[in-house]
Gaussian input, Z-matrix of N, CA and C with variables (Angstrom, degrees):
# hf/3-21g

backbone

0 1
 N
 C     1     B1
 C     2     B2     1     A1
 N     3     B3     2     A2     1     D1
 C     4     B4     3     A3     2     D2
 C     5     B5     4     A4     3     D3
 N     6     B6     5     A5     4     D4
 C     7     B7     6     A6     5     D5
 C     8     B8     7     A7     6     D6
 N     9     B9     8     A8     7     D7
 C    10    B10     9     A9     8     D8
 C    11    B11    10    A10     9     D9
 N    12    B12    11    A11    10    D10
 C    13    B13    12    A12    11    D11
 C    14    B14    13    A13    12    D12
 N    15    B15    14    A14    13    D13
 C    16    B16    15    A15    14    D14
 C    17    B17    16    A16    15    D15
 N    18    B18    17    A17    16    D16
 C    19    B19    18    A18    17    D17
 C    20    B20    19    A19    18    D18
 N    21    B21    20    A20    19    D19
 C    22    B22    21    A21    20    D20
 C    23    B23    22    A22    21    D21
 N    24    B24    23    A23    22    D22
 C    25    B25    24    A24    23    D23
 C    26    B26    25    A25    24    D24
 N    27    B27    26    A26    25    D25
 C    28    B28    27    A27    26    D26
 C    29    B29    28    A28    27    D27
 N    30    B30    29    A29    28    D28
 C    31    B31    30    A30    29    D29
 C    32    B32    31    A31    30    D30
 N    33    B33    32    A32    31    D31
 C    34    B34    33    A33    32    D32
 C    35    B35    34    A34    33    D33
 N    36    B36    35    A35    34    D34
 C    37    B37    36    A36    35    D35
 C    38    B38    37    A37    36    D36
 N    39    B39    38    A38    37    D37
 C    40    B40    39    A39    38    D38
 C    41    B41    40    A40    39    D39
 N    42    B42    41    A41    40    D40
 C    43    B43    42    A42    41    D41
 C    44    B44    43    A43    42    D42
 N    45    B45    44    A44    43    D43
 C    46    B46    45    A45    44    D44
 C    47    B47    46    A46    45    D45
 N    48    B48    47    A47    46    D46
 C    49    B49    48    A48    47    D47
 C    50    B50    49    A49    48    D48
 N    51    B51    50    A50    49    D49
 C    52    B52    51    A51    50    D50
 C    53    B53    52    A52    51    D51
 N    54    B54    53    A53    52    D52
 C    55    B55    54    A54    53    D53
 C    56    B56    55    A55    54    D54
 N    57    B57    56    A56    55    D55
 C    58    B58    57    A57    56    D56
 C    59    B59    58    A58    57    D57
 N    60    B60    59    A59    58    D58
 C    61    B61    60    A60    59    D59
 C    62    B62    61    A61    60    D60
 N    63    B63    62    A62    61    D61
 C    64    B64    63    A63    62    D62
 C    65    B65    64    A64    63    D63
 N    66    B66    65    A65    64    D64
 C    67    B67    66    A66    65    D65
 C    68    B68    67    A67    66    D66
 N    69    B69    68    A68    67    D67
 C    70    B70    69    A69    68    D68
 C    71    B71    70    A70    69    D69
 N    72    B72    71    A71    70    D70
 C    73    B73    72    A72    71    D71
 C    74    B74    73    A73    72    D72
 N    75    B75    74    A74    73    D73
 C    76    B76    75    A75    74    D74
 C    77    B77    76    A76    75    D75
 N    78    B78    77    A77    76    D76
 C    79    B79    78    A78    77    D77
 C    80    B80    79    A79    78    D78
 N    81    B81    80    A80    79    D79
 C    82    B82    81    A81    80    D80
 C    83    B83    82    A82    81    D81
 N    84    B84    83    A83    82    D82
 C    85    B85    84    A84    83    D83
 C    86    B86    85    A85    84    D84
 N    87    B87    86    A86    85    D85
 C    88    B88    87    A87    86    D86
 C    89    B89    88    A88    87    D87
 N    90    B90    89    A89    88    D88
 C    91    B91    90    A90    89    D89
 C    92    B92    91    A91    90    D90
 N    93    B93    92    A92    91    D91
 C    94    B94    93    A93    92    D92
 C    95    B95    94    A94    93    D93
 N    96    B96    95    A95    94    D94
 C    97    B97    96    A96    95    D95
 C    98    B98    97    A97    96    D96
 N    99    B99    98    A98    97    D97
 C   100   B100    99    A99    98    D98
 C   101   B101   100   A100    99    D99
 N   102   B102   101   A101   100   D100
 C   103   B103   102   A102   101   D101
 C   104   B104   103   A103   102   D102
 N   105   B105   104   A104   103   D103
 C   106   B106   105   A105   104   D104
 C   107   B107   106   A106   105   D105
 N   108   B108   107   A107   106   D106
 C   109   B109   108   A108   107   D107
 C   110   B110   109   A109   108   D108
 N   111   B111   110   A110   109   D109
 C   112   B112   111   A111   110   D110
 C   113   B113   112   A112   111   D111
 N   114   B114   113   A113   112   D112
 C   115   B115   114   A114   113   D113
 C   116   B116   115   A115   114   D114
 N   117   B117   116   A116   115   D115
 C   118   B118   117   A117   116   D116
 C   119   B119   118   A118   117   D117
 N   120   B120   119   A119   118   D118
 C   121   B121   120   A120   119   D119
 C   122   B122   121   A121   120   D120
 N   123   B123   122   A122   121   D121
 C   124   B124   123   A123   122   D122
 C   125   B125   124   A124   123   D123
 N   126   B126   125   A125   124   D124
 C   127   B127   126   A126   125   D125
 C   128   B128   127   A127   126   D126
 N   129   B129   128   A128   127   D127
 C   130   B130   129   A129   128   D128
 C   131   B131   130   A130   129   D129
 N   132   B132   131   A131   130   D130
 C   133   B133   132   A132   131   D131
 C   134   B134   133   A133   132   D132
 N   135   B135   134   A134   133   D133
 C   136   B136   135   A135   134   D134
 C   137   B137   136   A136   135   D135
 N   138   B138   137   A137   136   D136
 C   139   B139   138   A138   137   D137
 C   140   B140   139   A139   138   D138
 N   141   B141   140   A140   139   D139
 C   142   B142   141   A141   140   D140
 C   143   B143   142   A142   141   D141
 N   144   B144   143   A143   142   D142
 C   145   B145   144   A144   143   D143
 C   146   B146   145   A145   144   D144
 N   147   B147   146   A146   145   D145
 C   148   B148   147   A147   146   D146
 C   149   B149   148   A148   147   D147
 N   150   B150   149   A149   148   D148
 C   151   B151   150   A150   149   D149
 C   152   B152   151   A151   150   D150
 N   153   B153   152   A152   151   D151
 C   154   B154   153   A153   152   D152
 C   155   B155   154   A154   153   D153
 N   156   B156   155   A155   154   D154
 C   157   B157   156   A156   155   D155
 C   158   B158   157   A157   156   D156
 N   159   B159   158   A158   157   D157
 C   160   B160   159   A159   158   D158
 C   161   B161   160   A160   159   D159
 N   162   B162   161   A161   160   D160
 C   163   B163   162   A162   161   D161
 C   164   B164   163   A163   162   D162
 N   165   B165   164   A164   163   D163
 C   166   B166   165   A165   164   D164
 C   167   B167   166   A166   165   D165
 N   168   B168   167   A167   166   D166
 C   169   B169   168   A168   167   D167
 C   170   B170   169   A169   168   D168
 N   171   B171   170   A170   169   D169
 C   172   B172   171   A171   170   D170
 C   173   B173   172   A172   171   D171
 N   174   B174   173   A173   172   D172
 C   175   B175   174   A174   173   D173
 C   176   B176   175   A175   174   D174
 N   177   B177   176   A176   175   D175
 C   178   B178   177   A177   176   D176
 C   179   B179   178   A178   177   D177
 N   180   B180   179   A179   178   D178
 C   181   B181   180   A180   179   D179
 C   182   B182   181   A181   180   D180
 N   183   B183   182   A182   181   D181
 C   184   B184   183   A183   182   D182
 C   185   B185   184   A184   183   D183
 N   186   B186   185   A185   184   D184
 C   187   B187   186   A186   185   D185
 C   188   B188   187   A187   186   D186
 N   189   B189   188   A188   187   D187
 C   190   B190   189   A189   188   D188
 C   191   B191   190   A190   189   D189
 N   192   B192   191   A191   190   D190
 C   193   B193   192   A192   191   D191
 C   194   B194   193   A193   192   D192
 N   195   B195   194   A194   193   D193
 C   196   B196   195   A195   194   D194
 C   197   B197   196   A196   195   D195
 N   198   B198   197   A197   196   D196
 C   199   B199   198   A198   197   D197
 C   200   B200   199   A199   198   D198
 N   201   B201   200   A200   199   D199
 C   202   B202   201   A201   200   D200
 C   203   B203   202   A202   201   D201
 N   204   B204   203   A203   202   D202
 C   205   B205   204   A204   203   D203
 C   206   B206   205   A205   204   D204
 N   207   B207   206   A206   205   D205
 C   208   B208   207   A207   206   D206
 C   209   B209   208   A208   207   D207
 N   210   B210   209   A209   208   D208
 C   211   B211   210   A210   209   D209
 C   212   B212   211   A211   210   D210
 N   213   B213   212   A212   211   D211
 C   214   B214   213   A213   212   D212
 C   215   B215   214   A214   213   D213
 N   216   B216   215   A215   214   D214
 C   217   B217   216   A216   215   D215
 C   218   B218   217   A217   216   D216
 N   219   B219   218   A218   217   D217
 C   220   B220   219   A219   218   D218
 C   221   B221   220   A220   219   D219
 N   222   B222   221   A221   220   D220
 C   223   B223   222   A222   221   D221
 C   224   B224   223   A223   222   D222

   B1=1.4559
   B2=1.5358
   B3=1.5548
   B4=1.1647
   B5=1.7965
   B6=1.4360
   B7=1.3801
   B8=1.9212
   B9=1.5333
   B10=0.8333
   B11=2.1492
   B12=1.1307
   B13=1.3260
   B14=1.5022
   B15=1.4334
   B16=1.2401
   B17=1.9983
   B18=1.0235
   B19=1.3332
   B20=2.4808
   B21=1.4829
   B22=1.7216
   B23=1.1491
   B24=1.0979
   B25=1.8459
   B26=1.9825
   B27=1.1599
   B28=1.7778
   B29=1.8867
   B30=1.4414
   B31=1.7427
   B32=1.7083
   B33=1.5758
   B34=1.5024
   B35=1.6488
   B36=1.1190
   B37=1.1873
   B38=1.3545
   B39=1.3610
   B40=1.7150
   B41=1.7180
   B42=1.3091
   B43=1.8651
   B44=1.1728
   B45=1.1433
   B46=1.3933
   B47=1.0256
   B48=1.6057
   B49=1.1738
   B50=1.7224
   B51=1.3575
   B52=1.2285
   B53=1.2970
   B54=0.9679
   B55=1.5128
   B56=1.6289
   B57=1.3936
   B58=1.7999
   B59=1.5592
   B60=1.3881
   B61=1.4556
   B62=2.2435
   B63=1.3335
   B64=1.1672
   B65=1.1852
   B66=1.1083
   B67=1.6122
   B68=1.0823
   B69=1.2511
   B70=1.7185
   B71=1.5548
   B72=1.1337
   B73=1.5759
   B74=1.7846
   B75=1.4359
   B76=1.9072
   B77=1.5531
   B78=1.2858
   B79=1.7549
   B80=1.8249
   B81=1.4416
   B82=1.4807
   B83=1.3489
   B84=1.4738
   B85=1.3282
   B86=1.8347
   B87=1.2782
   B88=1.5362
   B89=1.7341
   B90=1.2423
   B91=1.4637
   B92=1.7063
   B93=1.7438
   B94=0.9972
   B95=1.9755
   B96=1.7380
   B97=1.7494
   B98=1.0468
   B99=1.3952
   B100=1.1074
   B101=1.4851
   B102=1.4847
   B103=1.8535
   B104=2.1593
   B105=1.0596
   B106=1.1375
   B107=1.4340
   B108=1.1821
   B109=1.8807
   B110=1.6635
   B111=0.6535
   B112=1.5280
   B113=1.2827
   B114=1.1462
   B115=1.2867
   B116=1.2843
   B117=1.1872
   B118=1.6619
   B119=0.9272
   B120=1.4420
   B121=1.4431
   B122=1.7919
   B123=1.5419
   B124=1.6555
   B125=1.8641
   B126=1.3002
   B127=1.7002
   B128=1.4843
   B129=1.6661
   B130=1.2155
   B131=1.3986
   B132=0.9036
   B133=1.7443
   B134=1.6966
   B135=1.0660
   B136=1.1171
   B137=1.3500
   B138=1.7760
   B139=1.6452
   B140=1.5251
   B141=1.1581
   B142=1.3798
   B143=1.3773
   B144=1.6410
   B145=1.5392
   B146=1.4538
   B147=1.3867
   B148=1.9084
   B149=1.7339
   B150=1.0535
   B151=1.4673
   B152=1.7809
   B153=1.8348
   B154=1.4063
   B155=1.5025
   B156=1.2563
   B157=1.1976
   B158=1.7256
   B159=0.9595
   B160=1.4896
   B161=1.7601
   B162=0.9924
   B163=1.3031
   B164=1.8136
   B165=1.0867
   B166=1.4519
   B167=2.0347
   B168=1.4066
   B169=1.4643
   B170=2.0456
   B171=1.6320
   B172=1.6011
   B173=1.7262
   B174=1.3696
   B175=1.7572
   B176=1.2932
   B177=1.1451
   B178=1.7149
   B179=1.2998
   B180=1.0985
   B181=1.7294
   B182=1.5413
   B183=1.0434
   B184=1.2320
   B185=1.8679
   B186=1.6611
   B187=1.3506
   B188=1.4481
   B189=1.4313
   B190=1.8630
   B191=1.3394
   B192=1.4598
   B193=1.5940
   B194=1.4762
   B195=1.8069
   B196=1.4334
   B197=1.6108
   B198=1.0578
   B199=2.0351
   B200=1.6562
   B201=1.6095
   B202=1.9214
   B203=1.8442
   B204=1.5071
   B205=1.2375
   B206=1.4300
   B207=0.9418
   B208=1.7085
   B209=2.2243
   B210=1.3500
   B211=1.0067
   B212=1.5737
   B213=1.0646
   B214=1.7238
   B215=1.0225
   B216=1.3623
   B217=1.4199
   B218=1.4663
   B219=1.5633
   B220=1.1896
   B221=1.9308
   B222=1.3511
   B223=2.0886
   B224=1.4160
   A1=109.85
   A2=119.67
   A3=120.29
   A4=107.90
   A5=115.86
   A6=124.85
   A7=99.33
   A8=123.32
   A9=147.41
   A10=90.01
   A11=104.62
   A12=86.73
   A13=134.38
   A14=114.81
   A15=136.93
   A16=105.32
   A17=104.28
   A18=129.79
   A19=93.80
   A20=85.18
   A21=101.34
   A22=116.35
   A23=109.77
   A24=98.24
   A25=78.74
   A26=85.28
   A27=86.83
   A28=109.60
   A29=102.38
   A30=113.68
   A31=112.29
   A32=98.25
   A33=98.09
   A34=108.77
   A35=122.43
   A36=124.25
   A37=128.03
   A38=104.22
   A39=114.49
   A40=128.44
   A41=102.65
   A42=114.97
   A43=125.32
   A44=144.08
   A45=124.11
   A46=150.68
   A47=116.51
   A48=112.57
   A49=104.38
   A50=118.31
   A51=115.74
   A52=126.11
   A53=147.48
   A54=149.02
   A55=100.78
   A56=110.94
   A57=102.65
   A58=115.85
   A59=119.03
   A60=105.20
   A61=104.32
   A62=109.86
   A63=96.58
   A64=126.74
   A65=127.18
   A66=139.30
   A67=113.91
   A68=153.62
   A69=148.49
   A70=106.27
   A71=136.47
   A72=140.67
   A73=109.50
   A74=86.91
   A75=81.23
   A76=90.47
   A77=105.82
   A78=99.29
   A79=97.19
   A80=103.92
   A81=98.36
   A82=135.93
   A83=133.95
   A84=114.02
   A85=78.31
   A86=107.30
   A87=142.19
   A88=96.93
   A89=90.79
   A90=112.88
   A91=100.63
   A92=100.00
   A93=110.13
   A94=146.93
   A95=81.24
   A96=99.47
   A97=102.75
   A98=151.91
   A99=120.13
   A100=110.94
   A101=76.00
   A102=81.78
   A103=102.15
   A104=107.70
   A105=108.87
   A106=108.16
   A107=113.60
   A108=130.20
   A109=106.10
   A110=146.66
   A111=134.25
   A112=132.53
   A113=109.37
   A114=133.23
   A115=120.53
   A116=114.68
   A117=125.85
   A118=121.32
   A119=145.37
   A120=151.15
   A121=92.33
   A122=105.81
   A123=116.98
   A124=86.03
   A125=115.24
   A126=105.93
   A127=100.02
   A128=107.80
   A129=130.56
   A130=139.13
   A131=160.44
   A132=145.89
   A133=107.27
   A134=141.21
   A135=128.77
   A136=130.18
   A137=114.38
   A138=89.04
   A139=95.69
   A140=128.00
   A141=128.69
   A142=104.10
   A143=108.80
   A144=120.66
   A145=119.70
   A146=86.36
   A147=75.53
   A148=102.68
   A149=107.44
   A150=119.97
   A151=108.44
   A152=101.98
   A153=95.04
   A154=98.82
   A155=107.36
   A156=152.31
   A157=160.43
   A158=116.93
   A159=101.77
   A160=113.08
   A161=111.71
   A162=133.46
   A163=118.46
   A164=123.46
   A165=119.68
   A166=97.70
   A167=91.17
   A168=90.86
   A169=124.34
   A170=81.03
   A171=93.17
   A172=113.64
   A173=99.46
   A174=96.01
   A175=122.24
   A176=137.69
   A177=136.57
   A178=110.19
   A179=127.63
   A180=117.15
   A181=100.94
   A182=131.34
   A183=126.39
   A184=102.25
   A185=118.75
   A186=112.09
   A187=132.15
   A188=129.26
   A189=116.09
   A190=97.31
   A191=126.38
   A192=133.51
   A193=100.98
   A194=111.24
   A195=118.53
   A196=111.60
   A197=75.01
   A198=83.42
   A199=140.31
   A200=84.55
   A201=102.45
   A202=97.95
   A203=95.69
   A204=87.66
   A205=104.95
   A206=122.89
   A207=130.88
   A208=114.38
   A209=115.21
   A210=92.81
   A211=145.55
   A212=120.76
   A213=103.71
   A214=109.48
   A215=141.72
   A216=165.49
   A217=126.40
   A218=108.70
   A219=94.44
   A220=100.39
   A221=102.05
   A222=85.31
   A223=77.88
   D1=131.33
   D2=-169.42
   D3=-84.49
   D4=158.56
   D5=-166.41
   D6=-58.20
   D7=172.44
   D8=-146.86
   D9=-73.76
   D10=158.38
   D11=158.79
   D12=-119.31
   D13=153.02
   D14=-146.48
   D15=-21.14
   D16=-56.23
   D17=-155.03
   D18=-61.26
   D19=-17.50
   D20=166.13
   D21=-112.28
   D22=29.48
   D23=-164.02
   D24=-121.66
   D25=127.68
   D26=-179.45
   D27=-97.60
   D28=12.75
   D29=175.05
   D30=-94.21
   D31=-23.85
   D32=178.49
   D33=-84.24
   D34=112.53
   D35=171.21
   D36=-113.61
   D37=-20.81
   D38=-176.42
   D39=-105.44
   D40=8.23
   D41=169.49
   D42=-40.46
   D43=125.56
   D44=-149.15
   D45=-3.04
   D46=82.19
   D47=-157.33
   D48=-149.36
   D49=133.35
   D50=-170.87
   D51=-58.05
   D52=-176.32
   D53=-142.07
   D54=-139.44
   D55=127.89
   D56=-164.78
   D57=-65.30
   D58=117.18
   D59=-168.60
   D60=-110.34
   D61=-164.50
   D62=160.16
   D63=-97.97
   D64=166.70
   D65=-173.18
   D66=-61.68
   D67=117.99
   D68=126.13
   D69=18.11
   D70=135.92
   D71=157.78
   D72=-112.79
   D73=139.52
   D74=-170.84
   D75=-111.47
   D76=153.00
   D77=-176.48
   D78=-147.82
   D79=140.89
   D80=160.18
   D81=-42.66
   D82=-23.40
   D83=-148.61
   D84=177.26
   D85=149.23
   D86=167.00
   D87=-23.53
   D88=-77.86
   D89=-136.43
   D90=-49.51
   D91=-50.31
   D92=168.85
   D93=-33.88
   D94=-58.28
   D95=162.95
   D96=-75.75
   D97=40.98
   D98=145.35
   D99=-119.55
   D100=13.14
   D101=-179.62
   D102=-87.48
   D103=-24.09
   D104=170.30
   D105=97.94
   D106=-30.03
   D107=-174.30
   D108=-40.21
   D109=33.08
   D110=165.63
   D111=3.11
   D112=-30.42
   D113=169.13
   D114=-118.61
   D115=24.59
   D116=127.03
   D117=-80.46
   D118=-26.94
   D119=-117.82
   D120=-124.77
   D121=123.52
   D122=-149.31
   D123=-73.83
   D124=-7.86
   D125=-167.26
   D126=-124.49
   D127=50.93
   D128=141.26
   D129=-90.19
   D130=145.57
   D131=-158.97
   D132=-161.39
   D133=66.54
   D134=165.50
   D135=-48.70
   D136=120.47
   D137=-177.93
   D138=-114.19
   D139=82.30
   D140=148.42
   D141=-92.80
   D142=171.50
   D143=-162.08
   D144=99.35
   D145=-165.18
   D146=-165.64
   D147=-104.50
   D148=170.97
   D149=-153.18
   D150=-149.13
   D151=125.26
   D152=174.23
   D153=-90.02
   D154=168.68
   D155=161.82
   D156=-125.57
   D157=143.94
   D158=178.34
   D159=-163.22
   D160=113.95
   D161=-165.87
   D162=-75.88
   D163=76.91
   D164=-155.46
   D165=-108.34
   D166=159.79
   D167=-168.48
   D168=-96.71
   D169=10.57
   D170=175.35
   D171=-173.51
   D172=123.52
   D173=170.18
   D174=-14.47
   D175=-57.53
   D176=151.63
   D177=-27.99
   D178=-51.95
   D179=-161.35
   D180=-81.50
   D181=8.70
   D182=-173.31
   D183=-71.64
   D184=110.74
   D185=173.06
   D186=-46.24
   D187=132.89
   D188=-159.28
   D189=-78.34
   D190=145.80
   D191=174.32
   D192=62.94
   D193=44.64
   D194=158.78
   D195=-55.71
   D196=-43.83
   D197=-175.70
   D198=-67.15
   D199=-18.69
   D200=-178.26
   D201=-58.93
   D202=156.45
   D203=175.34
   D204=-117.30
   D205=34.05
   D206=140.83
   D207=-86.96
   D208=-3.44
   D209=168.94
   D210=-42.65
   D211=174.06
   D212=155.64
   D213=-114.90
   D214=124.72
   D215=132.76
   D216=-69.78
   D217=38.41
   D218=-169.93
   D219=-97.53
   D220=-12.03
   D221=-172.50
   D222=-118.47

């Protein structure tokens, strides 16, 4: 009897599947994209850094005005 097939085989991971490329850059205006800078481009946003959080155990528990940025996040 031949091994499990593919679609169970939790080693096959890469079956048709595209090849990691870079991202699209959206830019205001010509002149700009052709500069290539990506990070010139005002509708860039990096979110590295540090980041609050809070880990709740159901859509309900979510605290109201989690998002203001006057919260307190301190515990």
């Amino acid at each position: 009897m031949a091994g499990a097939p593919e679609w169970e085989d939790p080693s096959v991971v890469g079956r048709n599947k595209e090849m990691g490329h870079v991202p699209l850059g959206a830019y205001p205006d010509a002149a700009l994209a052709l500069t290539c800078d990506r990070m010139a481009s005002p509708y860039v946003r990096l979110l590295n850094g540090r980041w609050k959080f809070r880990l709740v155990p159901r859509p309900e528990a979510v605290p109201l005005r989690f998002h203001a940025e006057d919260v307190d996040a301190s515990g």
